[in-house]
N, C-alpha and C positions, 0 to 999 in steps of 0.2 A: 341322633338323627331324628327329625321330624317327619308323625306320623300322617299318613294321610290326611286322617280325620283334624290334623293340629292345620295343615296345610291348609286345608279345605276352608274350617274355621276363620284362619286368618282372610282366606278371598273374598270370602262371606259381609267379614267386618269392612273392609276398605272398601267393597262395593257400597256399604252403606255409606261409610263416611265419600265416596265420592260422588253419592245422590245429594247428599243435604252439600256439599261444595257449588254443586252445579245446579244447584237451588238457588245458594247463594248468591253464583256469580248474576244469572237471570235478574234474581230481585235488585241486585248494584245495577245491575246495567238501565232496568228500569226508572228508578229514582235519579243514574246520571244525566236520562234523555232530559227529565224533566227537571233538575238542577242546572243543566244547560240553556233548557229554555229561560231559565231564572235570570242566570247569570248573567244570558244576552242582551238583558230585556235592560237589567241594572250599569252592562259595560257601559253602552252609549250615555246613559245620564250622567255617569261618574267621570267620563271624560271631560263630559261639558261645564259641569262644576270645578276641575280643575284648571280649563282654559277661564273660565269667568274667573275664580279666585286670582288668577295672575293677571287678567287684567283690572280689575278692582283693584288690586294688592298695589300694582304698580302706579296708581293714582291717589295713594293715600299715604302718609305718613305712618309710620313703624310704631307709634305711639298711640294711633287710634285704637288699637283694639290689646290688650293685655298680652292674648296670645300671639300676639307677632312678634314680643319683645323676648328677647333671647337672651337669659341671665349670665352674670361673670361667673364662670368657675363652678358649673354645675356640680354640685356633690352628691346628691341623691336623684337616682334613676329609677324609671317602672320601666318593665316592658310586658309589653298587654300582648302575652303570648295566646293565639286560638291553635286550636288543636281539636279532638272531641271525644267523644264519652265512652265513646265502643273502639274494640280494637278489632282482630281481624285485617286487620287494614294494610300489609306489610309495614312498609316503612314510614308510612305517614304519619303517625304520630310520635315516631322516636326521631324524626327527622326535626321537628320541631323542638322536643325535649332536649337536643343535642346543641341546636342552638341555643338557647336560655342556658345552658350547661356552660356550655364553651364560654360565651360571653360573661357569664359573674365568674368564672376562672381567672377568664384572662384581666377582668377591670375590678377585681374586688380591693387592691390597693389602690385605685386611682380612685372611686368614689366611698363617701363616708357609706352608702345605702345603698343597696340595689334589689327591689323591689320585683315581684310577678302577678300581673293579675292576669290569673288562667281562667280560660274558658275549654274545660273539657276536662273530664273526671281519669283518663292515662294521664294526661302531663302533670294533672294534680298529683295523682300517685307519686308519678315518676319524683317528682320534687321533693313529696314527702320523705322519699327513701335516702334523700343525700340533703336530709335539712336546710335545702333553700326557702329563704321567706316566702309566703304567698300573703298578697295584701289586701284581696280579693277572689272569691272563687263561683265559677261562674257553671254547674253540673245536670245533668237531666235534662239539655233542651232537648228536647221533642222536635223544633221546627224552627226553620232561622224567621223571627219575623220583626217588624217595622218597632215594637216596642221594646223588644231587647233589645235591638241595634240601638237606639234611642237612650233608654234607659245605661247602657252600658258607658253611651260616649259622654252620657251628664257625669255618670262617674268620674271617669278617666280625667275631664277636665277639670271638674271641682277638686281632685287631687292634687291636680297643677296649679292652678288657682288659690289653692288654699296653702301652700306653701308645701306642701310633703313632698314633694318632688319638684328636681329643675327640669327633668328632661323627660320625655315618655316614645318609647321605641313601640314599632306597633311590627309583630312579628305573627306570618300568616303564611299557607300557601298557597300557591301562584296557580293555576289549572291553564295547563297549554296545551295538551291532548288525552286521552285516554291513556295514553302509556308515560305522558311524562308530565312532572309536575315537582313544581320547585321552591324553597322556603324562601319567603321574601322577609328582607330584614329595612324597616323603613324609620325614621325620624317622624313620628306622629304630631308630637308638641315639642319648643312652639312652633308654629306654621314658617315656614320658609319658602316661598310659593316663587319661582323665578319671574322676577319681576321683569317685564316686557315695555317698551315706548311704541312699541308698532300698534297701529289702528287709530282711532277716534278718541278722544273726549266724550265723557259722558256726561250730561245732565241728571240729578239724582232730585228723586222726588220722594218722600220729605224733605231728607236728607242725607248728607256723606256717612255719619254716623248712625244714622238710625238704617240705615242701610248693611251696615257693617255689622250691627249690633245681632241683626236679622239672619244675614249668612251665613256669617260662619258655624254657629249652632248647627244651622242645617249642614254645610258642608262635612263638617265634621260624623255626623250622623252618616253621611252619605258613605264618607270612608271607610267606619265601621260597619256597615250593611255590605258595604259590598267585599270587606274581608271576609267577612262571614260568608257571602255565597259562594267567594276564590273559596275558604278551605271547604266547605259541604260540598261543592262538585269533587273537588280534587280529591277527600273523603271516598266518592261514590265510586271515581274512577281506579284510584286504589286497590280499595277492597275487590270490586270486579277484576282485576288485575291477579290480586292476588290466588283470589277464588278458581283463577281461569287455571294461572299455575296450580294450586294445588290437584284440583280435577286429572290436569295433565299428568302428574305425579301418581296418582290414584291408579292412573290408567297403567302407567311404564309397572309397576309394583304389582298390580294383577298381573299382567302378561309375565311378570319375571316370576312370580310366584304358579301359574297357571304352566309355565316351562318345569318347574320344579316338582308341580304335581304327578305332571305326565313323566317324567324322569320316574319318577318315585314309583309310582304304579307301576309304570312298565321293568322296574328293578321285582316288585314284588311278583309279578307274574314272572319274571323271568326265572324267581329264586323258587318259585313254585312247580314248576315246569322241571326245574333240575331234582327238585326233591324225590318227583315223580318219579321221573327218568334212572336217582340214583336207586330208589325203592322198587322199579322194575326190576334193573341188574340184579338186586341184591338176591331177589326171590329167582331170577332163573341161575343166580352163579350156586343156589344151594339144592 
């Protein structure tokens, strides 16, 4: 049986660890106001870039630009899994690991390759531990910003481009609210953009192609910036999440421990009281 002092000790420790939780969850919640304000600011743009790429797209031939042509019989696949470097975070970054998981399981006899370029030092782990390829590893960022987005999507496409891959899945997650949040599994390359006849005709100055040649770099760019804010808020919201729960747990486990104290004491008092009482008897029954 556990002594007071063992009791006590433990409420001691879990108070502490449920300060630095609710430390934690504070400092999430902080960063998600201000990954929200991020994310808002990038939704609207990225919309708009998707509605122009389907009306551009659907005025041009399949042939103008590389990445619109869609190879026969793709055999080698990347999927540019985002995830991130810290954990804490419940299930957000095994939620991700699980898809990359599941997928080279379930297609590793259908394509000769299947490839991962991780951004985040758990999913890299995570891979490490069950020997799937990584072809790219992306760890330490500090902060999502306009040159890594950039810099990552040159990557991703000069891989496709350069023949090492037919296909590239772009695998991230989705941020819907502070409690829910979801892995989105997309076709990155090459572009498929649902070609539309509705609106105008456009006049292009210089040109159709040099127009084309323009865009889509940046669209693509734009894709990957704004994966990367979908997972850093959904990141932010997680962990606050998670933090909240743990806190909550922290609490139920004092109060059950804080019941077992008071049990306990008041057994020792009780067993003291009797000692007394039987060490009275004992002096007046002699």
């Amino acid at each position: 049986m556990a002594t007071l002092r063992d009791v006590k000790r433990k409420i001691n420790s879990i108070r502490s660890t449920q300060t630095i939780t609710r430390t934690m969850r504070m400092i999430s919640a902080s960063k998600l106001r201000r990954a929200q304000e991020e994310l808002e600011k990038i939704t609207a743009y990225a919309l708009r870039m998707e509605e122009l790429l389907k009306r551009v797209a659907s005025r041009v031939p399949e042939h103008s630009h590389p990445l619109f042509l869609e190879r026969v019989e793709p055999k080698k696949v990347l999927l540019f899994a985002i995830a991130s470097d810290r954990g804490l975070s419940g299930a957000f970054n095994l939620n991700v690991a699980n898809t990359v998981e599941r997928f080279v399981q379930e297609n590793r006899a259908r394509y000769e390759r299947i490839g991962v370029y991780v951004v985040g030092r758990k999913i890299r782990d995570y891979l490490r531990r069950r020997s799937t390829e990584t072809t790219r590893e992306w760890i330490d960022l500090k902060t999502v910003g306009s040159e890594v987005a950039g810099e990552m999507a040159r990557e991703v496409t000069d891989l496709y481009l350069g023949g090492e891959f037919d296909k590239v899945y772009l695998i991230y997650t989705q941020f819907h609210s502070a409690i829910n949040q979801k892995v989105m599994f997309e076709e990155f390359l090459p572009l498929k953009p649902a070609r539309t006849d509705e609106g105008p005709d456009y006049l292009y100055e210089p040109d159709t192609q040099s127009i084309i040649d323009r865009f889509i770099p940046r669209y693509l760019f734009t894709k990957v910036y704004f994966a990367l804010v979908e997972s850093q808020t959904s990141e932010h919201a997680s962990r606050m999440a998670a933090m909240e729960n743990a806190t909550s747990n922290c609490g139920e486990m004092i109060d059950h421990l804080t019941l077992v104290y008071n049990k306990t004491r008041q057994q020792s008092i009780t067993n003291e009281m009797m000692d007394i009482v039987g060490g009275a008897e004992a002096l007046q029954s002699t």
